[in-house]
C-alpha positions as CSV (number, residue, x, y, z in Angstrom):
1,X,0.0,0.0,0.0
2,X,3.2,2.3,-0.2
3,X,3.5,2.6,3.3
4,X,7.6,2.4,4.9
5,X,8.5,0.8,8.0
6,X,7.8,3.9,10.0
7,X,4.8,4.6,8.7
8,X,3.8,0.4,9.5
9,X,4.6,1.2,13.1
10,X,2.6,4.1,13.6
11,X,-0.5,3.0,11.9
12,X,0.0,-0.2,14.0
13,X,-0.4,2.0,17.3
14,X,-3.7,2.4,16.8
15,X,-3.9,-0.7,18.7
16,X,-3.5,1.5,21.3
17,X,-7.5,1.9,21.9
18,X,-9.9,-1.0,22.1
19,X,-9.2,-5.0,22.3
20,X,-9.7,-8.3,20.8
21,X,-12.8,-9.9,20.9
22,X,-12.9,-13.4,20.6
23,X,-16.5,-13.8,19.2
24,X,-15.4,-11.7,16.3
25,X,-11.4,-12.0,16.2
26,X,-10.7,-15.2,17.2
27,X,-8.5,-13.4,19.5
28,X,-8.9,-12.0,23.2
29,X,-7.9,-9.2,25.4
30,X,-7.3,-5.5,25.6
31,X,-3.4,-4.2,24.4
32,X,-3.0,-2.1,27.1
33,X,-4.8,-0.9,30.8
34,X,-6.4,2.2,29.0
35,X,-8.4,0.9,26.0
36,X,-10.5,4.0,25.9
37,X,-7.4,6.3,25.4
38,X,-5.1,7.4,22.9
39,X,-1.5,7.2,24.1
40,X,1.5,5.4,22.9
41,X,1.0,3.3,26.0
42,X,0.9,-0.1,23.7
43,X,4.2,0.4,22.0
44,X,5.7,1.1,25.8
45,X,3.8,-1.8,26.9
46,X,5.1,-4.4,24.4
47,X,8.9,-2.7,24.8
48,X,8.5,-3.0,28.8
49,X,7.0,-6.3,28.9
50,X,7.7,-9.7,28.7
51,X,5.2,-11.5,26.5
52,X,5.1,-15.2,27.2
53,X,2.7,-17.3,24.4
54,X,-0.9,-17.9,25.3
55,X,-2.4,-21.1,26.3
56,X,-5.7,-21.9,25.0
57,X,-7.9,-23.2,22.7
58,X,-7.7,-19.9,20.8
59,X,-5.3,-18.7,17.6
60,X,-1.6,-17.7,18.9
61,X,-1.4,-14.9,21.1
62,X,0.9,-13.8,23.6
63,X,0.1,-12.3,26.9
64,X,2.6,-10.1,29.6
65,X,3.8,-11.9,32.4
66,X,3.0,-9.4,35.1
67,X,-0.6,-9.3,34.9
68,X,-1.7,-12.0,32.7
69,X,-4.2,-9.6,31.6
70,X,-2.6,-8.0,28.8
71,X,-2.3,-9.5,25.0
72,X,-0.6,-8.5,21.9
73,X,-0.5,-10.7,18.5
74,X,1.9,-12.7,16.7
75,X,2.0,-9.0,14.5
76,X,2.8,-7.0,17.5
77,X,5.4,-9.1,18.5
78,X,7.5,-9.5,15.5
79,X,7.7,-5.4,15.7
80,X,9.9,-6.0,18.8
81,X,11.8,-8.9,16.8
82,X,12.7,-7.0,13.5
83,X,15.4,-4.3,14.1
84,X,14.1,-2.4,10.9
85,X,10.6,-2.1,13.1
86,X,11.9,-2.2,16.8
87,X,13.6,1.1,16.5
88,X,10.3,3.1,15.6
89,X,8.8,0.9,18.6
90,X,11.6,2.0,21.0
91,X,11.4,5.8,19.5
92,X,7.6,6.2,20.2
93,X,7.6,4.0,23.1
94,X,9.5,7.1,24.6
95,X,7.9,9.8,22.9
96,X,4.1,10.2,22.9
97,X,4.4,13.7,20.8
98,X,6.4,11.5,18.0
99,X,3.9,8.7,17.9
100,X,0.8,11.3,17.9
101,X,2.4,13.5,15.1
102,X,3.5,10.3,12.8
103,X,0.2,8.7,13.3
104,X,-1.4,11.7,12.8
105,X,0.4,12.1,9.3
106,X,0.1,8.5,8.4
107,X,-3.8,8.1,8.7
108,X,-4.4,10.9,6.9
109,X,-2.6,8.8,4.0
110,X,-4.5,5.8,4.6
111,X,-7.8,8.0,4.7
112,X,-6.9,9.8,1.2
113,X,-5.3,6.6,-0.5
114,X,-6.3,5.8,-4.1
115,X,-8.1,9.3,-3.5
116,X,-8.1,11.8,-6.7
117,X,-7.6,15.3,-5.7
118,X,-8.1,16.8,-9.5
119,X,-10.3,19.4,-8.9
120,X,-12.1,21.1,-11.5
121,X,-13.4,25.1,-11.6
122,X,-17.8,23.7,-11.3
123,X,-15.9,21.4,-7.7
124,X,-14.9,25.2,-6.0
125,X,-16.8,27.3,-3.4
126,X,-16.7,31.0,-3.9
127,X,-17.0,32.8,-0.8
128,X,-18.6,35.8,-0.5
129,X,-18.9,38.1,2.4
130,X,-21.5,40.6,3.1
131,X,-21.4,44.2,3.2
């Protein structure tokens, strides 16, 4: 989809907010203790952590050792595996300004890809104030 490494890892963050449901996934568990907010808590999660291999009847998954509560995927995991991925991991592990400004750049190309932006003069607005 024309997406780098860098740009792999920040889109990736969004798992940041919500979790797994295993009625729907296959897989089951929240990334992180903050579901419901935005932070780069998930990529300091799975750089903190150690992530031991589920098991269970369900499709591989790997949960932290502290709490047993926590779960990331096979996909999560290999970011921390892969040098070429693990240093935009480690980078916005430590900076939540990074992660938001990357992400923030990234999605926007996700939302406008395969988007034309050829405008024609009948596509603009004229505005006109009042007097």
């Amino acid at each position: 989809m024309g997406f780098d490494e860098r740009e792999m890892v920040a889109l990736i963050g969004a798992h940041a907010l919500g979790r797994a449901h295993k009625d729907r996934s296959g897989f089951d568990g929240p990334w992180d203790f903050s579901p419901t907010v935005f932070t780069n808590e998930f990529f300091r999660l799975l750089v903190e952590e150690e992530w031991d291999q589920r098991k269970w009847d369900g499709p591989t998954q790997f949960t932290d050792k502290g709490t047993s509560t926590l779960m990331m995927l096979p996909t999560d995991i290999a970011l921390i595996k892969d040098e070429n991925f693990k240093q935009h991991v480690e980078r916005y592990a430590k900076d939540n300004d990074a992660f938001f400004k990357e992400f923030s750049d990234v999605f926007v190309k996700l939302l406008e890809l395969g988007v034309p932006f050829k405008s024609k003069p009948e596509d603009r607005f004229i505005f006109k104030t009042s007097k």
